[in-house]
N, C-alpha and C positions, 0 to 999 in steps of 0.2 A: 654659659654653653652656647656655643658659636650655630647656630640654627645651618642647614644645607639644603638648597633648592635645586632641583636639577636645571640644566644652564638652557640658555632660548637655543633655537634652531635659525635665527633669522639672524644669526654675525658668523661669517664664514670666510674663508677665503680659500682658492683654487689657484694652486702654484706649478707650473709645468718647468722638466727642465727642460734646458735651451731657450723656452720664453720669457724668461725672466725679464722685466723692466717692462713687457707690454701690458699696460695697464688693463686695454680691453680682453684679451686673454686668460685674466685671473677673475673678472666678473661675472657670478654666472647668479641667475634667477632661486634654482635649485642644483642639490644635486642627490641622486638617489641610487641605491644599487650597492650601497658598502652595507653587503652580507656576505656570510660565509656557512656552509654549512658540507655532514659528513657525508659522503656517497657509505651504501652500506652493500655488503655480497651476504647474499642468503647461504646456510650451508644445513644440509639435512644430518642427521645419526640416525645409524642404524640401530633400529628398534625402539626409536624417540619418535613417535607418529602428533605428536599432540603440538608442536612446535617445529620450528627451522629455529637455529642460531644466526643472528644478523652481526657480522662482523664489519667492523669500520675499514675502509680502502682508502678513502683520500678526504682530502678535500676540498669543497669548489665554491666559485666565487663568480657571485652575477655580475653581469654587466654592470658599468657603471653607466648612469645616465644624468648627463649635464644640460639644461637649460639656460637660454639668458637671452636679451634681445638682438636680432641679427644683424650683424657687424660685418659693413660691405669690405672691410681694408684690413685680414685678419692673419696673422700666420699661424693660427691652431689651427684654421681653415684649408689656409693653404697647404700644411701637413696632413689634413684627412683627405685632400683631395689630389692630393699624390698619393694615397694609395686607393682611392676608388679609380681614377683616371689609370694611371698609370702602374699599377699594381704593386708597388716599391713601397715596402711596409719601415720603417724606419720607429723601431720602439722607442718608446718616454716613458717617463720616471714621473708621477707627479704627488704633490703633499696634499691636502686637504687638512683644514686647520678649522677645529670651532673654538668663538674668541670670546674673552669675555668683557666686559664692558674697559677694557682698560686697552683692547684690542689684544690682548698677548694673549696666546693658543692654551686651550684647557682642556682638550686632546689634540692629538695628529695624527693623519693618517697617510702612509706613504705607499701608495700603489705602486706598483713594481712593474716594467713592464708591457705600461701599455698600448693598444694601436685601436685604430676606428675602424667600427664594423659598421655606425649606419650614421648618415646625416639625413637631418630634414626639420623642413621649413613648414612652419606652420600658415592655416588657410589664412588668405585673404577673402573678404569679404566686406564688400562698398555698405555694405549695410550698419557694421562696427564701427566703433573707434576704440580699438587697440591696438597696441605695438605688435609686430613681426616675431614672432622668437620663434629660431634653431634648436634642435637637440641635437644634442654630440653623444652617442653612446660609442662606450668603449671596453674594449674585452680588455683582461688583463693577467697576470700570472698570479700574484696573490698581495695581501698586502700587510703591513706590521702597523700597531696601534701603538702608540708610544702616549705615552700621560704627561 
């Protein structure tokens, strides 16, 4: 009987379309924010005081939030900063892949839709010695989990 371990968090990769082939664009530190959960509407009965009925409406999905060290020559860059600059939202499509030691994907996940709502660079400080790293968060429409 074949024993089953749940798989590391630390082999991943971040696949964007139209960036495809730029190596630094797929590398990211972490990335966090693939949740999904149900908005709910309260609804009263008459003559049912003891309770509301909570019915399901939709459902919604956090931000994504991507890390990695900051990379001056970048075009995932340069696509969030056409739309903070110049307000021109041009959605993407990207995968998210966890891998397993043989590097091939043991989930996927493909966001649908999505654009950049915040970039920022993290402190300098002369007193450290650590790298620079970006966060890219991104809003998105939803996403399908594929096995």
């Amino acid at each position: 009987m074949a024993m089953s371990y749940p798989p590391v968090g630390f082999h991943f990769s971040v696949e964007f379309t139209g960036l495809e082939g730029e190596t630094a664009d797929s590398q990211f530190q972490s990335v966090s924010g693939l949740s999904v959960s149900i908005d709910t509407e309260e609804m009263a009965e008459g003559g049912e005081n003891r309770f509301k009925y909570k019915l399901p409406v939709r459902t919604k999905h956090a931000n994504l939030v991507l890390k990695r060290g900051l990379q001056v020559d970048s075009k995932l860059i340069d696509w969030c900063m056409d739309s903070f600059e110049n307000f021109e939202f041009e959605l993407r499509d990207l995968t998210i892949k966890l891998l397993n030691e043989e590097h091939e994907p043991l989930i996927t996940w493909n966001v649908v839709h999505a654009f950049p709502v915040k970039w920022e660079v993290g402190e300098f400080n002369a007193q450290e010695s650590k790298l620079v790293v970006e966060t890219i968060e991104l809003a998105y429409q939803y996403c399908n989990t594929l096995s």
